[in-house]
C-alpha positions as CSV (number, residue, x, y, z in Angstrom):
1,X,58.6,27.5,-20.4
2,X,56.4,26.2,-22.6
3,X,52.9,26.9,-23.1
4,X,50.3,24.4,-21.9
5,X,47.4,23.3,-24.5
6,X,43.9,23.0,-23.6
7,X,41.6,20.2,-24.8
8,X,38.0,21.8,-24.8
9,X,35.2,19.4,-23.7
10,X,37.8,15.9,-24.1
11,X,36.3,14.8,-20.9
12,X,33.0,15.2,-21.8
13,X,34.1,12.8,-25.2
14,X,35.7,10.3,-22.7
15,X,32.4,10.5,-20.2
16,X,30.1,10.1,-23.0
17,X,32.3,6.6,-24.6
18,X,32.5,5.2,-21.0
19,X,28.7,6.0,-19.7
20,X,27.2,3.0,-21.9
21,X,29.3,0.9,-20.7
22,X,29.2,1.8,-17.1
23,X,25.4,2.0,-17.5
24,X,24.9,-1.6,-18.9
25,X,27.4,-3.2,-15.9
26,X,25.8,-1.6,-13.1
27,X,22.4,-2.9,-14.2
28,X,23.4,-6.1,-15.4
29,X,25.3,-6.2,-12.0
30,X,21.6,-5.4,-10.2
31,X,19.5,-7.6,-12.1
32,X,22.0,-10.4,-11.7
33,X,21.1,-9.8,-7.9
34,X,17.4,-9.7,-8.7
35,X,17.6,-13.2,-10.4
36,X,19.5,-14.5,-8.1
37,X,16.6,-13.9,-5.5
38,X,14.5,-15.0,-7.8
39,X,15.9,-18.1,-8.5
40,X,16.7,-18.4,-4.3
41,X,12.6,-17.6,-4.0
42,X,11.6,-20.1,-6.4
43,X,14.0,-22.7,-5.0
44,X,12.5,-22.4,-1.9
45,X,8.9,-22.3,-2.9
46,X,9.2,-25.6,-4.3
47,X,11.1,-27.4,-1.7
48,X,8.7,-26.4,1.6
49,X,5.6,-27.4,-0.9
50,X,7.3,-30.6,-1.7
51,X,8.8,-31.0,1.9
52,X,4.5,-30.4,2.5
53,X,3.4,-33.3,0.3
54,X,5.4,-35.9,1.8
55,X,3.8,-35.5,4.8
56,X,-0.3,-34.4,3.9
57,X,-0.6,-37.3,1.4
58,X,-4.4,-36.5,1.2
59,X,-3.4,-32.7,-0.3
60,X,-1.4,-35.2,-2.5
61,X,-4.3,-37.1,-3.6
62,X,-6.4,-34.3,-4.5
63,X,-3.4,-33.0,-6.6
64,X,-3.8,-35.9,-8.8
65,X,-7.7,-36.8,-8.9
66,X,-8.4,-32.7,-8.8
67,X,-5.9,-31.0,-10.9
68,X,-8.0,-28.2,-11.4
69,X,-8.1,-27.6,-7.5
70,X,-4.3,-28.2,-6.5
71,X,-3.5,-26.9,-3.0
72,X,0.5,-27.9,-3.9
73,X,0.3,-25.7,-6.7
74,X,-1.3,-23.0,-3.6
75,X,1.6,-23.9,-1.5
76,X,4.0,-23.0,-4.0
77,X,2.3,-19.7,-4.3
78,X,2.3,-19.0,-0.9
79,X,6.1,-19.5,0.0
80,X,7.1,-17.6,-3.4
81,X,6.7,-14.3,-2.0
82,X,8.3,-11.8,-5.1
83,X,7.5,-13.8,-7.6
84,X,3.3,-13.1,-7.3
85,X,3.8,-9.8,-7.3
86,X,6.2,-9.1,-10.2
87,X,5.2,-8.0,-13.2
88,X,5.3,-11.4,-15.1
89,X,4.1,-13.5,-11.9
90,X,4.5,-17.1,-11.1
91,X,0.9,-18.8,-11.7
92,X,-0.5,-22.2,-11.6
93,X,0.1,-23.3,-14.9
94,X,3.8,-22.9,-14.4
95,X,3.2,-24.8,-11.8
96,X,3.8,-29.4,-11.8
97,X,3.0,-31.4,-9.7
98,X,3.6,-35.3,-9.8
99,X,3.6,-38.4,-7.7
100,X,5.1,-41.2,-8.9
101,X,3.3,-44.4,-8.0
102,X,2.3,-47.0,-9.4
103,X,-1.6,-47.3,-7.1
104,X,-0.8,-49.0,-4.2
105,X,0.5,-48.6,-0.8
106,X,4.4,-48.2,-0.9
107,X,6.5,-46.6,0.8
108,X,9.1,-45.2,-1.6
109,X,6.5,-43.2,-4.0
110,X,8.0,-40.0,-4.7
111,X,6.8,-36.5,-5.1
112,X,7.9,-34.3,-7.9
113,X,7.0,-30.8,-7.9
114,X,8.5,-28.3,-10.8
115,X,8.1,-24.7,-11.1
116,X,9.1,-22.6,-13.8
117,X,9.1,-18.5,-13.7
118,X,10.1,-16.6,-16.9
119,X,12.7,-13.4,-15.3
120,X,11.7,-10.0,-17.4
121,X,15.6,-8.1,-16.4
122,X,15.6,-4.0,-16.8
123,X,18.7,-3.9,-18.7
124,X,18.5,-2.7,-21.9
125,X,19.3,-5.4,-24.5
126,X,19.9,-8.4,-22.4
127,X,17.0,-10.5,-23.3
128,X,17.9,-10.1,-27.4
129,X,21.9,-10.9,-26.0
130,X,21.0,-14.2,-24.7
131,X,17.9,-14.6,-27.1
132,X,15.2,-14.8,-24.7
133,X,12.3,-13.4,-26.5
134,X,9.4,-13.8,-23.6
135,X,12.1,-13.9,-20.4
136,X,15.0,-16.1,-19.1
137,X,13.5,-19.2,-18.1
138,X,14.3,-19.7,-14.0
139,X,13.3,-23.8,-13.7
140,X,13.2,-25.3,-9.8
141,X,12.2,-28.7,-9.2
142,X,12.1,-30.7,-5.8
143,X,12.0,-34.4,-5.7
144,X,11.4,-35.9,-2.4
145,X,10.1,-39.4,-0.5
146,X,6.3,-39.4,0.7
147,X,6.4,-40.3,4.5
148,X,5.3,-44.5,4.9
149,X,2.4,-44.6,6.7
150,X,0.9,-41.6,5.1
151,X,-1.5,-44.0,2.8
152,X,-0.7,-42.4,-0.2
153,X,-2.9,-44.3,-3.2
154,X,-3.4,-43.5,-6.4
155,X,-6.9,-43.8,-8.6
């Protein structure tokens, strides 16, 4: 018979090669889900605000005579529920909202209504790999029909 040799702490080399590795996939793997929610969030935020517009065309006019006071820009807040809360949050700057008409009545102005959030992800390393120095920019936009007879008119 022959005598078996023993290799001393070679699993603990072979743990120690694979952890990084296994480390960086899992959360790449779980802020891949994050973003994805994000992005799902986002997506939503802006369509149910736009989806909003084309009916309240009087919210719509104050968007554009009062930018400073935008209650679209509010009802994107409101529906994007995880992103105000983060800690990079969506704000009202990030926020645009524009009709497209030309000041009078006609029933095939559009609303356009863009938000863009900037995702922060926890995995080490990521951010300087796709060379995203302040986040990876999530964009949504929504572009939708304002309702005729909603006497939409620009000033």
């Amino acid at each position: 018979m022959r005598k078996q040799r023993r290799f001393r702490g070679a699993s603990m080399v072979e743990f120690a090669l694979i952890f990084p590795i296994a480390f960086f996939l899992i959360t790449g793997f779980f802020d891949l889900g994050r973003a994805v929610f994000y992005y799902s969030t986002l997506t939503n935020a802006v369509r149910e605000a736009t989806r909003y517009a084309i009916v309240n065309a009087a919210d719509l006019d104050d968007a554009v005579n009062n930018p400073a006071d935008n209650s679209l820009q509010d009802k994107v807040l409101e529906y994007a529920f995880g992103l105000i809360t983060s800690s990079d949050p969506l704000t009202k700057e990030n926020i645009i909202v524009e009709p497209n008409g030309d000041g009078v009545i006609d029933p095939f102005i559009t609303v356009f209504i863009e938000a863009t959030y900037y995702f922060e992800p926890i995995t080490p390393g990521i951010q300087a790999l796709l060379g995203a120095s302040e986040g990876i920019e999530l964009k949504a936009h929504s572009e939708m029909l304002v309702t005729p007879g909603s006497q939409y008119v620009t000033e």
